[in-house]
N, C-alpha and C positions, 0 to 999 in steps of 0.2 A: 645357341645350343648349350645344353645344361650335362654337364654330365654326374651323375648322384652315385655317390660312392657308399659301399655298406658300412653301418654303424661300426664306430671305433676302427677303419681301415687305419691300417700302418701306415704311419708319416710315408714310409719309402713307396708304398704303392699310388701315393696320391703325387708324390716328385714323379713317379715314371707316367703315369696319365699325362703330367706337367709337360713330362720331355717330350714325350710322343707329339701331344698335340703342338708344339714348339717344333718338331719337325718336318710338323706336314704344312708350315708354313704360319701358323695363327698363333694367336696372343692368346694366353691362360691365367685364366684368373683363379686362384684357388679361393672359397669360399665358406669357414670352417662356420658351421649354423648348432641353436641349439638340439633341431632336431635331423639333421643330414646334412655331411660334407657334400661340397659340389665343385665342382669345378668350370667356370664359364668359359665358352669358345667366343672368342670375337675373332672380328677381320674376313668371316667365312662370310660366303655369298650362297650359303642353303646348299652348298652340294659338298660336304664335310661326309669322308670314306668312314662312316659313325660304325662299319664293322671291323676296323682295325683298334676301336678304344672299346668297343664293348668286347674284346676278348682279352683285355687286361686284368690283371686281379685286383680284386674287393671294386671291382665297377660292377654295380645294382640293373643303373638302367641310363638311356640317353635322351633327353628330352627337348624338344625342338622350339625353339621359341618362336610364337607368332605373326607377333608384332613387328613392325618396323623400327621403336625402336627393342632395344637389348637391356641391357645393363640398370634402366631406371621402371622395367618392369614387371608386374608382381611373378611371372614366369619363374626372370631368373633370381628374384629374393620376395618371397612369402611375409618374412614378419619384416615388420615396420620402422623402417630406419631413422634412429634419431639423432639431428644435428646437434652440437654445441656450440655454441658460438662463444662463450665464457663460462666461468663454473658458477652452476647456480643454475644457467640461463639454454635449456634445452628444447628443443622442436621437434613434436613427432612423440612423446608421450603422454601420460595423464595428464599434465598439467597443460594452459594454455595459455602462454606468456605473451605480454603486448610489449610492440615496439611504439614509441611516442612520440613526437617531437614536431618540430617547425618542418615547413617543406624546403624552406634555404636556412642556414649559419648566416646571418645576418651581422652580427658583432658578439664580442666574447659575453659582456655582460647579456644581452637574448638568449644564448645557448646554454649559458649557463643556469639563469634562473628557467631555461623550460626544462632543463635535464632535474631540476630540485623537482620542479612540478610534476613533474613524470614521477621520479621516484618517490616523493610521498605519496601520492596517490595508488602507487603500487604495481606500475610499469617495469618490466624488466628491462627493455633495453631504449638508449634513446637513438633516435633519425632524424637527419636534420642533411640536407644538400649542400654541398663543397661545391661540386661542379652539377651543372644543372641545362639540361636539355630544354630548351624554351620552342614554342613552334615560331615566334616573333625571336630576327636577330636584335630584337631593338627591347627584349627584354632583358630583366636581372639575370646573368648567366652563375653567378653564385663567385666566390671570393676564391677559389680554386685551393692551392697548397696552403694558405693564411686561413681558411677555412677547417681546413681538416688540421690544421695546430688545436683551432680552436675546440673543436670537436674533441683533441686530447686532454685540452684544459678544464672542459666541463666533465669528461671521465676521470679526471683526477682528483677532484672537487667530489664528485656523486657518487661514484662508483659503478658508475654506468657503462655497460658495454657499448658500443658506435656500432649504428649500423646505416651506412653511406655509401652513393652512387658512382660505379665509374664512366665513364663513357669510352674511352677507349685503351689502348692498350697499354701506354705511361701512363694513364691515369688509374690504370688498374694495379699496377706496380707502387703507387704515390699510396693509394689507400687501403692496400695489404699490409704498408708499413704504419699506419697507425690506425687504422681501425681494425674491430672484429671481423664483422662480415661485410662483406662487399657484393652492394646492389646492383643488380644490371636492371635496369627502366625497360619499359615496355617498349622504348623508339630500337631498342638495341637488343631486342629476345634474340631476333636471327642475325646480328653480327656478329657471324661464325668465330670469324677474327677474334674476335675479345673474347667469346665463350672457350675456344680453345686455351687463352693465354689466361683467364683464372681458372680453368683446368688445370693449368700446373702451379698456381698460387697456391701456399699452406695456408686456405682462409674459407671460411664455409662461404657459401654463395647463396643470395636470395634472387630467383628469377622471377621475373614480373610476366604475364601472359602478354603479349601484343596484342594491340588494338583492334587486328583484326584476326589475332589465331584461333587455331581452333587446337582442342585441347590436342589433339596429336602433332601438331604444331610445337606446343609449350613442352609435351616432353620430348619431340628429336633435338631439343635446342639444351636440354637437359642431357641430354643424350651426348651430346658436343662436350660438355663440360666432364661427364663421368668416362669417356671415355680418354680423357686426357691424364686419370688418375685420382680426379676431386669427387670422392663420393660425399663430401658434405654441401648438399646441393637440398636451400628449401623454396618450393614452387610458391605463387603467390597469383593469386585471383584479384584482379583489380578494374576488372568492366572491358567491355567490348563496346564498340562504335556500331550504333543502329540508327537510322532514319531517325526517329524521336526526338526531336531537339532539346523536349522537358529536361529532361539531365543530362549530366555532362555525357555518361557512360549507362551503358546497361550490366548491372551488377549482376552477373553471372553466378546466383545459389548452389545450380547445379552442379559449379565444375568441382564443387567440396566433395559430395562422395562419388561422384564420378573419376576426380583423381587417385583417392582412396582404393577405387576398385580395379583401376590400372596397374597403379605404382606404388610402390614402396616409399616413395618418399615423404616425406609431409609438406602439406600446403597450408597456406596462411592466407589471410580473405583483405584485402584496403577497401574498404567504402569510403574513406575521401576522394579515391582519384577516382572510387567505382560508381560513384555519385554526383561529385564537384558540388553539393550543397549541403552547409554542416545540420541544416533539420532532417537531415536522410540520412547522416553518418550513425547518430546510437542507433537508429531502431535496425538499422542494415546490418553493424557488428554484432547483435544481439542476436541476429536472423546466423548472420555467420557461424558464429559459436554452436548453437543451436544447432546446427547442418554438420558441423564437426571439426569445424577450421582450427588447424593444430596451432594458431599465434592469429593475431589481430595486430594490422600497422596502421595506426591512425596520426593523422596530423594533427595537432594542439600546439598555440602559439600564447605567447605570455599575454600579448595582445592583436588581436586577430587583422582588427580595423585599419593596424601599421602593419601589418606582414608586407615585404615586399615579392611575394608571390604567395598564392594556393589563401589567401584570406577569407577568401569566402567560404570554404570548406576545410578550413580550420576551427578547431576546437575553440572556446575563451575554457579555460583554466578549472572555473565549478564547471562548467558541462562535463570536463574531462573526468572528473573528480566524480559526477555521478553516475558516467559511465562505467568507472572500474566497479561500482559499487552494486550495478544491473548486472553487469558479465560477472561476476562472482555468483549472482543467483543462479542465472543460466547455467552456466558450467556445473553446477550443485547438481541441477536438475537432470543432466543425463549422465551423471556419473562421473563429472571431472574436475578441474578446480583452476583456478588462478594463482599462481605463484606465490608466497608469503611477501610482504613489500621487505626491499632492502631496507636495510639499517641504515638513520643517518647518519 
């Protein structure tokens, strides 16, 4: 529930809406927008006595929300929330910033020369896995805390912002403190658990869709994390499991302005993971872009043929290279743009 306060109310009429609804039991979120204050009800189960706040002063009107979820829906926020994850490096407006990198931290000289490669080519942030969810126990599970050093090393070097996976709840704590934004993988959308606990991390959050969610799915798990107090939360589109064996994933187009028309948030599109074949990755992010995808996370490996995971739907280096050079067309074309490349 929404409650819309009239233009320019008094600080003090929007604290006693505040108190009110803090007495009748629910959490309040004040909401100051460019075009109407509001005030959001959480904790209520739809039956909120909404005639004791509509006879407070400078309350307009009271508006009910929906949806199942709350807080990540266009209801209760209209215009379009943009994350940072570093300065420079924004999600959710005109520009459309790629995140780049290997699918593991391999060793520091790998992460480093892909973090160069990424940033000349004109990638804003790099990605690269510390700890890593394998469906086989008997693969590479990723170099863990020695990893995410590493991932500081090539940021210090590039100037690259990190954006890397945790899997559970110390390891979301481990990669708050040295990376930007902290990924939750598609195996872990609904492990509540960890979405609540970087809910209270100061660190934007990239959510990945599960393999088999469905878009209302991807935002109550969003939902988990904003209700914990992290509203810098960006969704990400990265294929669903269908019958089809051809590729890995079925690259979900759709859920781009379908999430747009839900949510407030911004979503980001992976064709590596939404594909698992690198002749499917450009034409797929170019499609993404194209659809409205606020960031693009592709994987690019200095050398593809050694990756010790995700090699086959890794980038080589000039693909990467002529990939920023296409999504810079596209983006032109409906109106938006690519980031300028950082300085070396």
């Amino acid at each position: 529930m929404l409650v819309v306060m009239r233009h320019g109310a008094p600080a003090a009429d929007v604290e006693r809406v505040v108190a009110v609804i803090e007495e009748m039991g629910y959490g309040a979120h004040p909401m100051p927008g460019a075009q109407r204050t509001a005030v959001g009800i959480v904790g209520n189960d739809g039956r909120v006595d909404a005639g004791r706040i509509e006879a407070l002063p400078s309350v307009v009107r009271i508006i009910h929300v929906t949806q199942p979820y709350k807080q990540v829906s266009r209801e209760w926020r209209d215009e379009p929330t943009i994350v940072t994850i570093a300065p420079g490096v924004s999600f959710g407006g005109r520009e459309v910033p790629i995140i780049a990198g290997p699918c593991s931290v391999e060793s520091e000289a790998q992460i480093i020369r892909a973090a160069e490669i990424a940033r000349d080519a004109g990638a804003s942030a790099l990605r690269g896995g510390a700890f890593k969810p394998r469906s086989s126990p008997y693969s590479f599970q990723g170099l863990g805390l020695e990893g995410l050093r590493m991932l500081v090393r090539a940021r210090e070097e590039t100037g690259m912002p990190i954006v890397t996976e945790a899997m559970d709840d110390e390891g979301a704590r481990l990669v708050a403190e040295h990376a930007d934004c902290i990924q939750i993988g598609a195996r872990n959308m609904q492990n509540y658990s960890l979405l609540k606990t970087v809910g209270r991390l100061d660190r934007p959050v990239l959510l990945k869709r599960g393999m088999a969610a469905t878009i209302s799915d991807l935002l109550l798990s969003a939902e988990y994390i904003l209700s914990e107090g992290n509203g810098n939360v960006i969704l990400c589109e990265r294929g669903v499991r269908t019958f089809d064996p051809a590729v890995r994933n079925m690259f979900d187009l759709t859920a781009i302005p379908l999430v747009h028309g839900l949510s407030h948030l911004p979503i980001v599109a992976d064709p590596s993971h939404g594909t698992g074949l690198r002749d499917m990755v450009m034409p797929m992010a170019r499609a993404a872009v194209a659809a409205g995808a606020d960031g693009i996370l592709v994987e690019m490996h200095p050398e593809p043929d050694r990756a010790l995971s995700d090699g086959a739907q890794s980038l080589y280096p000039a693909q990467f290279v002529a990939l920023m050079q296409e999504l810079r067309g596209v983006a032109s074309a409906i109106g938006r743009s690519l980031p300028a490349p950082r300085n070396n």
